[in-house]
C-alpha positions as CSV (number, residue, x, y, z in Angstrom):
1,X,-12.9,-35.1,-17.0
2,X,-11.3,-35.1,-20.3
3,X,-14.0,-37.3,-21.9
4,X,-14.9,-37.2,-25.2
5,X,-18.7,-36.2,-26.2
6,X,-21.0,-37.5,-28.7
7,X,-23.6,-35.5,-30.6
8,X,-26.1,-36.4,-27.0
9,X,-24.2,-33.9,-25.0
10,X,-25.4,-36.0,-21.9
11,X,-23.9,-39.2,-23.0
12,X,-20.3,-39.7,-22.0
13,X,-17.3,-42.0,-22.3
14,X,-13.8,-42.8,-20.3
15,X,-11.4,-42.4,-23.4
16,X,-9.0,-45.7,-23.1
17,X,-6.3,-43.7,-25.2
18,X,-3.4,-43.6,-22.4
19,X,-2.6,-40.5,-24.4
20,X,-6.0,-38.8,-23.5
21,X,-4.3,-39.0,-19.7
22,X,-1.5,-36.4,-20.7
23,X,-4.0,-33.9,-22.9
24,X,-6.2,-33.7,-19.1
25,X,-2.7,-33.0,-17.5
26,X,-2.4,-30.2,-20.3
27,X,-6.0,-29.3,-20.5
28,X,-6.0,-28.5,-16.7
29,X,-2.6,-26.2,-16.4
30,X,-3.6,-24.2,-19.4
31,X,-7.3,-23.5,-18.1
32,X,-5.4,-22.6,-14.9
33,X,-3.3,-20.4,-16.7
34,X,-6.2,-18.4,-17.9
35,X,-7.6,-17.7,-15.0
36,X,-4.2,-16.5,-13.2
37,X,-5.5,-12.8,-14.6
38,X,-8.6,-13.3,-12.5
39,X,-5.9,-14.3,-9.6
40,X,-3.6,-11.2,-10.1
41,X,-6.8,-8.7,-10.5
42,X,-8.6,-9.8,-7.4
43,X,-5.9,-10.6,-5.0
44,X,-6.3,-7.3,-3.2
45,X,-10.0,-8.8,-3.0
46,X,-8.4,-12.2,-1.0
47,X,-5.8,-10.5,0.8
48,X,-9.0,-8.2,2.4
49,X,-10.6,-11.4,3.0
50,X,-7.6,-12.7,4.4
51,X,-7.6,-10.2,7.3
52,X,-11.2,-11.0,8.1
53,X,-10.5,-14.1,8.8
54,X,-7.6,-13.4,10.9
55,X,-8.8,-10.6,12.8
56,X,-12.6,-10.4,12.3
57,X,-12.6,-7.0,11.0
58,X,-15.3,-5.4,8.6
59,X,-14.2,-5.2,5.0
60,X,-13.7,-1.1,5.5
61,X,-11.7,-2.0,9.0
62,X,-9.2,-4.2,6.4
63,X,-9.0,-2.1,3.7
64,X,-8.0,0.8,5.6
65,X,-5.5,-1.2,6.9
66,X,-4.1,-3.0,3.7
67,X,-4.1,0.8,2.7
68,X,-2.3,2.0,5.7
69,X,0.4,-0.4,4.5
70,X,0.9,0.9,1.2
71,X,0.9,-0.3,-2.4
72,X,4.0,-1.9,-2.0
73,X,2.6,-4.4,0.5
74,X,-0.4,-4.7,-1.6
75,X,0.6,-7.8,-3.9
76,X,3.1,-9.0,-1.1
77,X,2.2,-13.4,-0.8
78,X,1.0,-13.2,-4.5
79,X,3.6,-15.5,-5.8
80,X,2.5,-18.9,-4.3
81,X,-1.3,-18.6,-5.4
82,X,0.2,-17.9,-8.7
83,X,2.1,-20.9,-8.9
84,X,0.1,-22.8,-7.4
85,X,-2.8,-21.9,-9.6
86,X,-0.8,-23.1,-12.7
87,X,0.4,-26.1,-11.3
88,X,-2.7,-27.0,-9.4
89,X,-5.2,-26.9,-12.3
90,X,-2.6,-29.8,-14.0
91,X,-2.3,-31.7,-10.9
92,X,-6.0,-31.8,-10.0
93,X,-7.7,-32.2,-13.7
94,X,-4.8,-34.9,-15.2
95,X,-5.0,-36.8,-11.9
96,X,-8.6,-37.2,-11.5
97,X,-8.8,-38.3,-14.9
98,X,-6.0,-41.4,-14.6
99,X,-7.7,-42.3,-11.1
100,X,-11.4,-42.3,-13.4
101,X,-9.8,-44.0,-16.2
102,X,-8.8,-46.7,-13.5
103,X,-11.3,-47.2,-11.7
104,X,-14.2,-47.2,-14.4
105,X,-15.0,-50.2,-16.9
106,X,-17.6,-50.7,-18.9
107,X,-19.0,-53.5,-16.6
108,X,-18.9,-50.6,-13.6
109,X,-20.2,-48.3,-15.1
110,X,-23.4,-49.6,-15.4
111,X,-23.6,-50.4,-11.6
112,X,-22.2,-47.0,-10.6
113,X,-22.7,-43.7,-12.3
114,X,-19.9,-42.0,-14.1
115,X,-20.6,-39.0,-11.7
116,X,-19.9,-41.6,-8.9
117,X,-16.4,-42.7,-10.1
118,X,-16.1,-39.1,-10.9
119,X,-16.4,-38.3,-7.2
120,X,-14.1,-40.8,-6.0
121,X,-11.5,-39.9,-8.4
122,X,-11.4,-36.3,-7.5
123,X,-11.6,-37.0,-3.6
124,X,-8.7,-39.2,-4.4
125,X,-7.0,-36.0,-6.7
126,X,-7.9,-33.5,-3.7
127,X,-5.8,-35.8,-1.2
128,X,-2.9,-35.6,-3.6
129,X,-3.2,-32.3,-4.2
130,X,-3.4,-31.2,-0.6
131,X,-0.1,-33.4,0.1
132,X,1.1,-31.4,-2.7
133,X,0.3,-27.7,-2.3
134,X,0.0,-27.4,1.5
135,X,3.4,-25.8,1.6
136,X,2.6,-23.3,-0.6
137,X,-1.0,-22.1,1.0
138,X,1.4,-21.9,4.6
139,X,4.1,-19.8,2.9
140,X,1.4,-17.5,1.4
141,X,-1.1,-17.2,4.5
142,X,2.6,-16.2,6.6
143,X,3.6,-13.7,4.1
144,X,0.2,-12.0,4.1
145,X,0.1,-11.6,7.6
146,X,1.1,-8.2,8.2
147,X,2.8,-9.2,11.9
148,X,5.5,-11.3,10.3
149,X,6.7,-8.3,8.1
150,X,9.3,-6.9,10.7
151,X,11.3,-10.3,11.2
152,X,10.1,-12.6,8.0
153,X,10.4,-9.4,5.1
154,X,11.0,-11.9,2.1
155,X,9.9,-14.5,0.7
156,X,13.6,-16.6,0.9
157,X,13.1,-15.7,4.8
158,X,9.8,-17.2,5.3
159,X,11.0,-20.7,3.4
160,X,14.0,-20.9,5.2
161,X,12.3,-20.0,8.5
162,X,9.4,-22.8,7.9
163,X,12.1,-25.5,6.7
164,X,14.2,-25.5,10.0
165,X,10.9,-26.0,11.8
166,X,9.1,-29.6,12.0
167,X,6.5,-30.6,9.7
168,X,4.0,-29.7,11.7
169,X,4.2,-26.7,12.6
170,X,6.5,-25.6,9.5
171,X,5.4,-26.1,5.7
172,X,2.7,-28.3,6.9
173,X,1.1,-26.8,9.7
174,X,-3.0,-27.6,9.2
175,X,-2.5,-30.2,7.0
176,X,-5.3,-32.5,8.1
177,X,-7.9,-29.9,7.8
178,X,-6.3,-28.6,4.3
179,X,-6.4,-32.4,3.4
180,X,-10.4,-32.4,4.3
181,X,-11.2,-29.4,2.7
182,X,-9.3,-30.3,-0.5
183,X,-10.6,-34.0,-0.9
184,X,-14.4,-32.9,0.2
185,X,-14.1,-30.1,-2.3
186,X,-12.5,-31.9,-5.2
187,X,-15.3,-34.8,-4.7
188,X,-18.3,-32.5,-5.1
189,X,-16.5,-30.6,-8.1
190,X,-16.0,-33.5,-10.2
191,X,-19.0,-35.0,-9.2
192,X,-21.2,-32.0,-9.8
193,X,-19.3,-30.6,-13.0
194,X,-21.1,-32.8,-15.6
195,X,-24.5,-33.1,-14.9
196,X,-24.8,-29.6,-14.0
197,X,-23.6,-28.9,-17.5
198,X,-26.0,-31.4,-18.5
199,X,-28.7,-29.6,-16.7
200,X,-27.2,-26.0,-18.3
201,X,-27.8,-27.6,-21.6
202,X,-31.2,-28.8,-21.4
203,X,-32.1,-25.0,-21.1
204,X,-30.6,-24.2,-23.9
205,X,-27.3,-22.4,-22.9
206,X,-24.2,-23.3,-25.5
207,X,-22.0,-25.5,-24.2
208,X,-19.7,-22.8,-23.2
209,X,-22.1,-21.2,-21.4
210,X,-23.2,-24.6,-19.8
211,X,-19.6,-25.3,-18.6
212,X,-19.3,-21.9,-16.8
213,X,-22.3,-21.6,-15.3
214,X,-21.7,-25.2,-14.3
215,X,-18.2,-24.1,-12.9
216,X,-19.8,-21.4,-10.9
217,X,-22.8,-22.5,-9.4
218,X,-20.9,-25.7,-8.4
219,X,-17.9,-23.2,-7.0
220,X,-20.9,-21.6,-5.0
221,X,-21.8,-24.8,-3.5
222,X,-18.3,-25.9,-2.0
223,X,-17.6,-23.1,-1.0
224,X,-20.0,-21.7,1.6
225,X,-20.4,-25.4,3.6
226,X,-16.3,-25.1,3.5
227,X,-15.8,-22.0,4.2
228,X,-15.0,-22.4,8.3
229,X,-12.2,-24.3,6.8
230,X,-10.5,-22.4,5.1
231,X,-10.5,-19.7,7.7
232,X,-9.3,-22.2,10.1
233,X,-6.6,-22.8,8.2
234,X,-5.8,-19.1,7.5
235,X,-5.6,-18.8,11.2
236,X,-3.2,-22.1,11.9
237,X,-1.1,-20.8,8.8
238,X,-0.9,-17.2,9.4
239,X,1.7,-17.6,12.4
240,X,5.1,-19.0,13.0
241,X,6.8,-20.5,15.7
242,X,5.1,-21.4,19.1
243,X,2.1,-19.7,18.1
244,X,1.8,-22.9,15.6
245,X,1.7,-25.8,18.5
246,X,-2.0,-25.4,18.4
247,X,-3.8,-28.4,17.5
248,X,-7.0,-27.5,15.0
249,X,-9.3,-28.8,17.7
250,X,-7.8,-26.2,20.1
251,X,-7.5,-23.5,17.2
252,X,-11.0,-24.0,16.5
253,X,-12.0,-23.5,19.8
254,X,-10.4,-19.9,20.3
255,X,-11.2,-19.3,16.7
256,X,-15.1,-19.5,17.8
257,X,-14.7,-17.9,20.8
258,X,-13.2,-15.2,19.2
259,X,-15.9,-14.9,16.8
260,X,-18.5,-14.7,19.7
261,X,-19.6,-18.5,18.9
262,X,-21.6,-16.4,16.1
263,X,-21.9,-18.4,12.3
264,X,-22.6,-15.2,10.8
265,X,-18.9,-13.5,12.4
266,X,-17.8,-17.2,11.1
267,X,-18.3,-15.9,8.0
268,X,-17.2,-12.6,7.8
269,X,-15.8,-12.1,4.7
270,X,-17.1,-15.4,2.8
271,X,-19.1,-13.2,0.2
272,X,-16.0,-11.9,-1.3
273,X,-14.1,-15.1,-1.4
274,X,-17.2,-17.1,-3.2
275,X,-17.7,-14.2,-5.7
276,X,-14.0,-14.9,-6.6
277,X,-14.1,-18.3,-7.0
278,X,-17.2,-18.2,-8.9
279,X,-15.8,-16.4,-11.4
280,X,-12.3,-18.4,-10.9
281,X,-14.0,-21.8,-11.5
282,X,-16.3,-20.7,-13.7
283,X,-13.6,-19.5,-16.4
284,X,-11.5,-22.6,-15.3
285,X,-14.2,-25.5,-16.2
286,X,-15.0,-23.5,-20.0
287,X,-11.7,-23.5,-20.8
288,X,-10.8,-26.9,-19.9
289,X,-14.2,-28.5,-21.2
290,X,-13.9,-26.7,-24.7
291,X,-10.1,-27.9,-24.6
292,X,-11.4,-31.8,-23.9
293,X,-13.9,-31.2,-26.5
294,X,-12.0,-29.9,-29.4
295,X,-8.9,-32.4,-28.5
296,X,-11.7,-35.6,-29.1
């Protein structure tokens, strides 16, 4: 990430210019502040997935009950993804790109491919950035969760409700699978990203074109082997107080009971989410790739 191209699209240098460290940290926030729009425009689409994965319904079962709720509930939770978008895109590109720069030489290299030390630098970025943003997927899973509207209504209630309780089961409640899911999934993208765009151009596609087909098709393939993830998480997140002592062993248990110990119930809803992040990633690698490119 952030390397700079010769005219052999597939040949690729780590740039040694410490300032090429801050333009990834810039590169990656203003990709991720393009595809906010995409974040804002299809939330209804994630909060409908969201009750899926909570309470196993059909997509018309939780629509009909997001609509029972009204429009005022519609966008309520859509603060944290949206700040968390921003922030996250600078976080995960400009720190995968100073743990690259650190661990590649031109001696390694040649042992190792750069797709390698790409890998390892992003399941390094994805631990961080779990560490990081964990707080922010619990305060946004609790606020979507239609039971905590009586007694959590805002926003300021849910923080200071989650900061009086332990780690835990407060602001970090399922933080070891978050952590797995992050650094698995930050792994595959960076090592994925390039020569799938490699691939894209031998085709013939431009190189915008390469670098958003590269971001979706590799979006496509984190997503559905982590997708039991997530929706263990959305169920460890979605509840406060005792309801959080669960353990994800013993979560994950009564999660598969409850989905009949059926994978295809496991996945209720996984369609929708992939189609979003296709198109979320996709959007997200063109922008920062013609960023890195026109900054070399």
């Amino acid at each position: 990430m952030g390397r700079c191209q010769d005219l052999d699209p597939e040949v690729e240098v780590v740039p040694r210019d410490p300032m090429a460290w801050l333009r990834s940290y810039l590169h990656g926030g203003t990709s991720s502040l393009f595809s906010t729009l995409t974040t804002m425009v299809t939330f209804p689409v994630y909060k409908t997935v969201f009750r899926q994965q909570l309470h196993n319904n059909l997509v018309r079962q939780a629509v009909k009950q997001l609509y029972r709720e009204g429009p005022r509930k519609l966008y309520r939770g859509i603060i944290p993804p949206l700040v968390m978008k921003t922030l996250n895109g600078t976080l995960l590109f400009g720190l995968q790109n100073t743990i690259l720069h650190q661990l590649s030489s031109p001696s390694s290299t040649s042992l190792i491919p750069l797709s390698g030390f790409s890998a390892m630098a992003g399941l390094g970025a994805g631990g961080v950035e779990a560490i990081v943003f964990t707080p922010f997927e619990r305060v946004q899973n609790v606020l979507q969760n239609s039971q905590n509207d009586r007694y959590l209504p805002t926003l300021r209630s849910v923080l200071a409700r989650l900061a009086n309780e332990r780690p835990g089961i407060g602001l970090y409640c399922a933080f070891l699978p978050t952590l797995v899911r992050n650094a698995l999934g930050s792994s595959l993208y960076f090592g994925l990203k390039d020569p799938l765009r490699a691939a894209m151009a031998d085709q013939g596609f431009s190189p915008l074109a390469s670098s958003f087909v590269s971001g979706m098709v590799n979006s496509m393939a984190i997503s559905l082997p982590l997708y039991p993830l997530s929706v263990l998480i959305a169920n460890m997140q979605a509840r406060v107080g005792k309801e959080t002592v669960a353990g994800a062993m013993e979560t994950w248990n009564a999660l598969w009971e409850s989905r009949q110990r059926s994978v295809t119930l496991l996945y209720r809803g996984g369609s929708l989410v992939i189609v979003r992040s296709c198109l979320t990633w996709g959007i997200t690698t063109a922008v920062y790739d013609q960023l890195a490119q026109h900054a070399c």
